[in-house]
N, C-alpha and C positions, 0 to 999 in steps of 0.2 A: 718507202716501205709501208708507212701509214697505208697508203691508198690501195696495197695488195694483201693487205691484212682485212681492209674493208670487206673488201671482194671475195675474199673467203668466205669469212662470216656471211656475206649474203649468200654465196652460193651454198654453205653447210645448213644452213636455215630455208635456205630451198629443199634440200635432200633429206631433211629430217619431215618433211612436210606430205610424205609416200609412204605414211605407217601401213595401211592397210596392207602395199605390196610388199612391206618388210615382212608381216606375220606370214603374210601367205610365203616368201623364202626362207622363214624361220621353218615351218613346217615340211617342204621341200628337204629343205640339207639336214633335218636331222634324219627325217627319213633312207634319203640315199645315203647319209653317214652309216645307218645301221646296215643295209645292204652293203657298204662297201668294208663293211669291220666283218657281217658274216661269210663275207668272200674270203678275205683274209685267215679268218677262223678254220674254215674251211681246207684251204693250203697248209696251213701251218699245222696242223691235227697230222697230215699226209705225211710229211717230211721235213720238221720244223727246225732239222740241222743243215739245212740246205739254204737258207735265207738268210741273207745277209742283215734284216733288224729284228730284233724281239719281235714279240705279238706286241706287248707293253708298248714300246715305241710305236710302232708303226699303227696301232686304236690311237696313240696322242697326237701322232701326224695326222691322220684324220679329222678326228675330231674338231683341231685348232683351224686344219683347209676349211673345212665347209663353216665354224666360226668366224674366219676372217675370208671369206671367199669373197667377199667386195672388194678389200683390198686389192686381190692379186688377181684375178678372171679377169682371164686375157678380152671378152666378149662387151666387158666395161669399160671399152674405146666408145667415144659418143658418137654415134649417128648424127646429132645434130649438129656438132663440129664440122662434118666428112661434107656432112651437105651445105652450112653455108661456104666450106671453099669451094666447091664444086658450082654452086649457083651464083657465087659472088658475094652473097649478103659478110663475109668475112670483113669488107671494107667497112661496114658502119662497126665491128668490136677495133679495126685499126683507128678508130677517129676517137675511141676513148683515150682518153691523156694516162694510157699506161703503154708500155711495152709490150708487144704482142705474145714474144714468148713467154715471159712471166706470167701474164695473164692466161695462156692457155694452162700453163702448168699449174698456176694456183686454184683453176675452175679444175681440170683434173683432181689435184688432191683432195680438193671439198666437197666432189662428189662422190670418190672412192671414201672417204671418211667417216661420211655419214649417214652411209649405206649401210657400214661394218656397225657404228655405232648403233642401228637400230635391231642389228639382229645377233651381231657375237653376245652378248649374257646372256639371252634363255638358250641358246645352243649349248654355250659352256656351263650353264649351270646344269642342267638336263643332265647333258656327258657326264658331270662330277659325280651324279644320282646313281646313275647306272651300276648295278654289279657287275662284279665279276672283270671280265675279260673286254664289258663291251665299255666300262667305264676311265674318263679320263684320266689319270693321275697326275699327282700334283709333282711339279718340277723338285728335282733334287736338289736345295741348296738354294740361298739368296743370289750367292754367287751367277750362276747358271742364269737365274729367272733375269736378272742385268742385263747380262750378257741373249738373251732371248729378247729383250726388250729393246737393246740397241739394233739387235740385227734386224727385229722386227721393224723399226722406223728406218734403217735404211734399207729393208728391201722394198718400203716402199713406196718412197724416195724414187730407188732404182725403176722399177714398175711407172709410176710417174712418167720419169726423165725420157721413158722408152716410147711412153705412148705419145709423149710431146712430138716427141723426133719424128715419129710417125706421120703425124700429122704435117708436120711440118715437110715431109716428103712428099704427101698428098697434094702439095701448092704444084707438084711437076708432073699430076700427072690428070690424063683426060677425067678416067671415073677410078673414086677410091677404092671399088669393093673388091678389085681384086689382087690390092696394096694389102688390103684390111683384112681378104679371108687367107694369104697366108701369112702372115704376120700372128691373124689369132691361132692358127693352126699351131705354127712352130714356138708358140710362148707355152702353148696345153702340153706340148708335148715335152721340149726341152724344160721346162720349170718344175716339174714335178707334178703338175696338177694331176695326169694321167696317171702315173706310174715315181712312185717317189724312185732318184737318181739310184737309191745303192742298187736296185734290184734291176738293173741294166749289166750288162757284160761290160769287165771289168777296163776293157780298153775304151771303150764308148761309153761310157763314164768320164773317164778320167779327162775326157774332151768336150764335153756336156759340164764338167765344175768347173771352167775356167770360160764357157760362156756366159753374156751378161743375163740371158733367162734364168742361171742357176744362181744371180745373186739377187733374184727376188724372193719367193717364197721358200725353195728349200733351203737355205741356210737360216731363216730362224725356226722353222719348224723341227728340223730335224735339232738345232741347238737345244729344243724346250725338250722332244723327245729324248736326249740323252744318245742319240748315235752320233751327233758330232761334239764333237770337246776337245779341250787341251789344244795344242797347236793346231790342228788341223782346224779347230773352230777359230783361232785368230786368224789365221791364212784368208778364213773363208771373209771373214768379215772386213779384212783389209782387199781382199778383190772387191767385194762391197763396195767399200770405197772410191775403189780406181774407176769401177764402172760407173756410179754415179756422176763422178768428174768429167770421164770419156765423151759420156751421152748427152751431159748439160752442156757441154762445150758445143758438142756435135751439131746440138739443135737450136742450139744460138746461130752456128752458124749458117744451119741451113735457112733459119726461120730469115737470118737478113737477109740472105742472098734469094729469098723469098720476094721478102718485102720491099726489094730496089726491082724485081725482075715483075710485079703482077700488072697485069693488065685485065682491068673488070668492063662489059660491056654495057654500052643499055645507058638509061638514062637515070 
């Protein structure tokens, strides 16, 4: 365990090391935060008994997406991953005296980490600034902000676990990218990133919350907003669960049946 906790720290100490490109997505997402809050604004002004969340919720969904957008962006699958399976350099990270799949999964969470670290608090402080309608509000209850804070570490966890697997599929096939463009396609769409889940028809919904996209980022966002709570947020957070379980399993096993089946070329 020692030796995968090393390996974090150096890869989070690498990821903190890209400040310059954190401001510049600092300014980015706050930017289309506001564009996507006066879109909302927009809609809701029209017909704002028609919508399935508050204004309130649905500016703190926002706001918390584009603060933690490192976390859960589907597009922070590593390229350099995809290509040393693809060219073979993969066999010198198997010659380190760790486990392959841990090790990809721990380099995953150390770079989604500390991407999120350099740029959620001036996002979130900004948002907190804001009047009115465009600004974030703070969570109802200690209670609530807990229970947003567990679901928040396993959704991304879950997000992790998904993009391990991925990769770990990539070992079977010729070239990754067209493993990796729909993969990123259907995580933006099913996860909320596009379109948070309530504001889908009510049947394709309810099929979309029991896939493992919908136990990454919308169940704690929408937990912190205040649209999900009481049972329906324990329900969420225990598929949480199951998915993480599912997917580490999953990608263990793909990753062995990987690592008895590679054949690398060349000298």
């Amino acid at each position: 365990m020692k030796k995968y906790t090393s390996f974090f720290r150096l890869r989070f100490a690498m990821g903190l090391s890209y400040r310059a490109a954190a401001w510049a997505a600092v300014s980015t997402q706050f930017a289309w935060g506001v564009m996507e809050i006066a879109m909302f604004q927009a809609f809701y002004q029209a017909e704002p008994e028609r919508f399935p969340m508050t204004l309130e919720a649905a500016v703190s969904y926002v706001w918390l997406q584009q603060a933690f957008l490192a976390l859960f962006a589907a597009w922070m699958l590593e390229a350099e991953v995809f290509e040393s399976i693809k060219d073979g350099n993969i066999a010198y990270e198997m010659c380190r005296p760790m486990k392959i799949y841990p090790m990809l999964f721990v380099r995953a969470l150390a770079m989604r980490v500390s991407r999120a670290a350099l740029r959620f608090g001036p996002v979130l402080l900004v948002a907190s600034l804001l009047p009115g309608a465009y600004g974030l509000r703070a969570p109802q209850g200690i209670d609530r902000f807990c229970l947003f804070l567990g679901a928040m570490i396993l959704g991304v966890l879950v997000t992790v676990a998904f993009g391990t697997l991925v990769y770990g599929i990539t070992f079977f096939t010729i070239s990754p990218e067209g493993l990796r463009l729909l993969v990123t396609s259907a995580m933006d769409f099913f996860n909320g990133a596009i379109i948070p889940l309530p504001f889908f028809p009510d049947e394709m919904r309810k099929v979309m919350e029991v896939l493992p996209f919908a136990a990454m980022q919308n169940v704690p966002l929408r937990v912190y907003s205040g649209d999900l709570a009481g049972a329906a947020a324990a329900r969420a957070v225990i598929l949480q669960l199951v998915w993480l379980a599912v997917l580490v399993a999953a990608g263990r096993i793909v990753m062995a049946r990987a690592e008895r089946k590679l054949t690398v070329q060349g000298g």
